[in-house]
N, C-alpha and C positions, 0 to 999 in steps of 0.2 A: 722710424726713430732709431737712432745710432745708441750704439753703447755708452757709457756714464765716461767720458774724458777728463783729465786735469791738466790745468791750465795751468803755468808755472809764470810767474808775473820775474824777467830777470834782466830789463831793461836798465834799472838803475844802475849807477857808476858807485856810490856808496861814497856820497862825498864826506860824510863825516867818520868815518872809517880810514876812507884817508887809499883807497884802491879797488881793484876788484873781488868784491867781497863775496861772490855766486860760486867763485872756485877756490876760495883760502881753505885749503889742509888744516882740519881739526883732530885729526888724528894722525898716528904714525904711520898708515899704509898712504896715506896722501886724501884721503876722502874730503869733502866738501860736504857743508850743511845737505845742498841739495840731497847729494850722495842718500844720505840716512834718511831725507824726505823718499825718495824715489824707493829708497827698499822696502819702505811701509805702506806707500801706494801698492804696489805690487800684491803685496802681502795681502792689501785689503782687496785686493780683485783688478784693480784698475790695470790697464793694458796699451792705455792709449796716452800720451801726455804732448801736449803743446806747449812751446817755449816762447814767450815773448822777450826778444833779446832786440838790441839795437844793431843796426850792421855794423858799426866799428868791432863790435865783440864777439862776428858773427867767429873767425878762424879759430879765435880763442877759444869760445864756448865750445865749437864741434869737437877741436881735439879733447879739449879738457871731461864735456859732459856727453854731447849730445851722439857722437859715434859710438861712443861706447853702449848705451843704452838703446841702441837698435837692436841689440839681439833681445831684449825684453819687451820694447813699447812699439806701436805704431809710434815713431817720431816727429814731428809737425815741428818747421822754425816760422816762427813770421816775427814781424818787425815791428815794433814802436817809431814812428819818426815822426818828428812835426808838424811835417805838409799833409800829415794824413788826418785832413779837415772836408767836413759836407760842403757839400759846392757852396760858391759866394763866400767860402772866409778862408785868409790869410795869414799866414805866421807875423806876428810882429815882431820887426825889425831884429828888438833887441833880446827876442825870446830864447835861451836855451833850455830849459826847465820843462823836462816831459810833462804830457797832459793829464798826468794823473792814473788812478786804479781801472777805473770805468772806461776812459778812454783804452787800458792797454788790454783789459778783457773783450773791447769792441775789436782791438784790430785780430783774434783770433775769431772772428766772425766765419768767416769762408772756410774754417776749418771745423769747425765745431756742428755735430748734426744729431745732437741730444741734449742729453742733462751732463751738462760739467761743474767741475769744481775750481773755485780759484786758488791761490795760497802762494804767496810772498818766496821767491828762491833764498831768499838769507835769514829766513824764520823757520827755526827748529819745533815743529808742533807737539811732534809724540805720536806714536801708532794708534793708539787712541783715537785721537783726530781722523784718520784716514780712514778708518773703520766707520763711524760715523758718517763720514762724508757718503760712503758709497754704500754701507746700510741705507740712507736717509735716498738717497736715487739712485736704487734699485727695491725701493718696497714701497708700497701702497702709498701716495702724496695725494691730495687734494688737487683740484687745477691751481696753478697760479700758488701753490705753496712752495717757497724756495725753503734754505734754511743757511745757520750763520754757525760757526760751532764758538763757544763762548769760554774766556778764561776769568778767572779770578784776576781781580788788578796786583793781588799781592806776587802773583807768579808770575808776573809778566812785566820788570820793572828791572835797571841795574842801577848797578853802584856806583854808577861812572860817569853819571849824567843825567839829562831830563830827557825821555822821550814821549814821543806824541801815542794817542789812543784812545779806542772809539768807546768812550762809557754809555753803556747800555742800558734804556731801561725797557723791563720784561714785565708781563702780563699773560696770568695760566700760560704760560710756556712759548709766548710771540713775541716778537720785537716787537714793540711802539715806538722806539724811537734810539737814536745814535750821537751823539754830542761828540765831538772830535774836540779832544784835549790836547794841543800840542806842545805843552811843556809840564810834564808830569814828575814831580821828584820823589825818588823812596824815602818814607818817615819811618823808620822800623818796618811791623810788619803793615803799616799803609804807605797812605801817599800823600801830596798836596800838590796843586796846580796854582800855576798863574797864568795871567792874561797881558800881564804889564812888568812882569819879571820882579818888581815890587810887594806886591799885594799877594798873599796865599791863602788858597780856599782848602781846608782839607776834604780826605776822600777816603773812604775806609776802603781796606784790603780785599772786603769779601767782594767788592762790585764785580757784576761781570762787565768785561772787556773784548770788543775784535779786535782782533788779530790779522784782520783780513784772510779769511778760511771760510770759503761761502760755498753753499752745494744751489746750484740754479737749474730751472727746469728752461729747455731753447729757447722759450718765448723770450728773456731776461735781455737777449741780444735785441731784438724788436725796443723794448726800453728802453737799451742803451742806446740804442739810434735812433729813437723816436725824441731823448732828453739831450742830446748832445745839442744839437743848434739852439735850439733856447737858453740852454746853458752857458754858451760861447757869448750871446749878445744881450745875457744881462751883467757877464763875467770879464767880459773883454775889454771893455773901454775902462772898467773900476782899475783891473790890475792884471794891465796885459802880460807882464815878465811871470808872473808866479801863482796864478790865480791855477785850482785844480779841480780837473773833475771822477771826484772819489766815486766807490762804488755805498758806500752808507749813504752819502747826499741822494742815489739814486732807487737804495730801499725805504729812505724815509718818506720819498714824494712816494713812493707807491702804497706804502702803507697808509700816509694821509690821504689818499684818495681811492682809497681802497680796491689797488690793482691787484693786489696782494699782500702777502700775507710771508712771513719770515720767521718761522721755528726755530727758536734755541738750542743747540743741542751743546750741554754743559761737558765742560770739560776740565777732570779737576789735575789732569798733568801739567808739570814745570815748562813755560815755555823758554825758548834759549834762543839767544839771538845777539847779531855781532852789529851792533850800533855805532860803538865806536871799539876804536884797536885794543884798549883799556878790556875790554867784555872778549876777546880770542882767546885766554886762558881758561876764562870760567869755563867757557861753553866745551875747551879739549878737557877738562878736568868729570863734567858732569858727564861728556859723553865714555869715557873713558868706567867712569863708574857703571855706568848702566850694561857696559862692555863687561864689567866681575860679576856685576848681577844678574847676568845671561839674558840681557833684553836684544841685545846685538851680538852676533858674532863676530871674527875676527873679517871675515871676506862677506863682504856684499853683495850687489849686482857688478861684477867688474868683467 
């Protein structure tokens, strides 16, 4: 069994962002969200990180991210691309829209030869997170016990728009279950969702929330390739352009059928994330702070 890897999910284009949002400068030496993820990985032990990037992005990425962090990690690139489907299924025609979280954690399959972690490149977690993560797989688990690291919905929410997020409900300290909410707007310190852009349900602040931040023990790849073709031919024909295959869609069957089992592990730091171009000031401004209050130094991993 191989050491505990993270998985850096960095295929998306960041359409409503408006560019490529994996490498936008948050601060004044030039860093990148990732940048301040990869420094806390480190920190928490990890050594090894795999990148799922698309090949248009690959020249960009290497200069930008992934050369440089070769003197710190084992570095892994593999690729998200469409045709990369179980035999017998085809891209439709008119699909450009990646296959989703689950799909992009399958395609670092051949790299991966332990317990990894996944996590979003243009999601600011907090050190906190990271610790957690590789605490959680590198100590004592159950078989078949993965785990999620979970935010408050109040922290995890901007000003600048509705975005999507997986509400949580927990039981003595396990997932039972993940509702994906894709249009979530800030009420003060909560929130409220629609389904019809009309009608609002609110949602209190305390909920926990994914983030997409999972610590999985290797079996999790077997899953994800045991779920994919079911997935495709009950999903394909409904809404072949935009239908996805998440990685919660794929804790929830486990849990409803009790292949496993999905530990919480609560996390009460600010998450920070560039959704849309509106949200690239807060997130220089927050990291900037955490910079006077000695949580970051000035020089990174560079």
């Amino acid at each position: 069994m191989g050491e505990p890897c993270l998985v850096i999910l960095a295929a998306g284009m960041g359409s409503r962002f408006g560019g490529l949002k994996q490498i936008t400068a948050v601060d004044d030496h030039g860093h990148a969200i990732i940048d301040f993820s990869l420094y806390d990985a480190y920190r928490a032990g990890f050594r090894k990180v795999v990148f799922i990037i698309k090949h248009a992005i690959e020249a960009d990425f290497r200069a930008a991210v992934a050369d440089r962090m070769a003197k710190y990690f084992d570095v892994r690139l593999v690729f998200q691309e469409l045709d990369k489907l179980p035999e017998g299924f085809s891209v439709p025609e008119s699909r450009v829209k990646p296959w989703g979280t689950a799909h992009a954690a399958l395609c670092a399959a051949e790299e991966v030869d332990g317990p990894f972690a996944v996590i979003n490149a243009d999601d600011f977690y907090g050190p906190g997170a990271y610790r957690a993560l590789y605490d959680f797989m590198t100590g004592p688990r159950d078989e078949h016990e993965h785990a999620m690291v979970a935010y408050r919905l109040r922290n995890t929410v901007t000003e600048n728009g509705t975005v999507a997020r997986g509400i949580c409900s927990v039981e003595d300290g396990f997932l039972t279950d993940v509702v994906e909410r894709t249009k979530i707007e800030k009420r003060g310190s909560d929130a409220a969702f629609t389904e019809d852009g009309v009608h609002w349900e609110p949602l209190s602040g305390d909920l926990s929330v994914s983030m997409n931040c999972w610590a999985f023990g290797l079996e999790m790849m077997d899953e994800l390739r045991t779920r994919f073709p079911a997935w495709l031919e009950e999903n394909l024909s409904v809404n072949p352009e935009k239908c996805e295959y998440f990685l919660p869609f794929v804790a929830n069957a486990m849990i409803q059928e009790n292949r496993g089992r999905i530990r919480v592990l609560n996390c009460e730091e600010t998450w920070h994330g560039i959704t849309y171009r509106e949200d690239l000031q807060s997130v220089i401004d927050a990291i900037a702070k955490m910079r006077r209050d000695g949580i970051y130094p000035e020089t990174l991993l560079d």
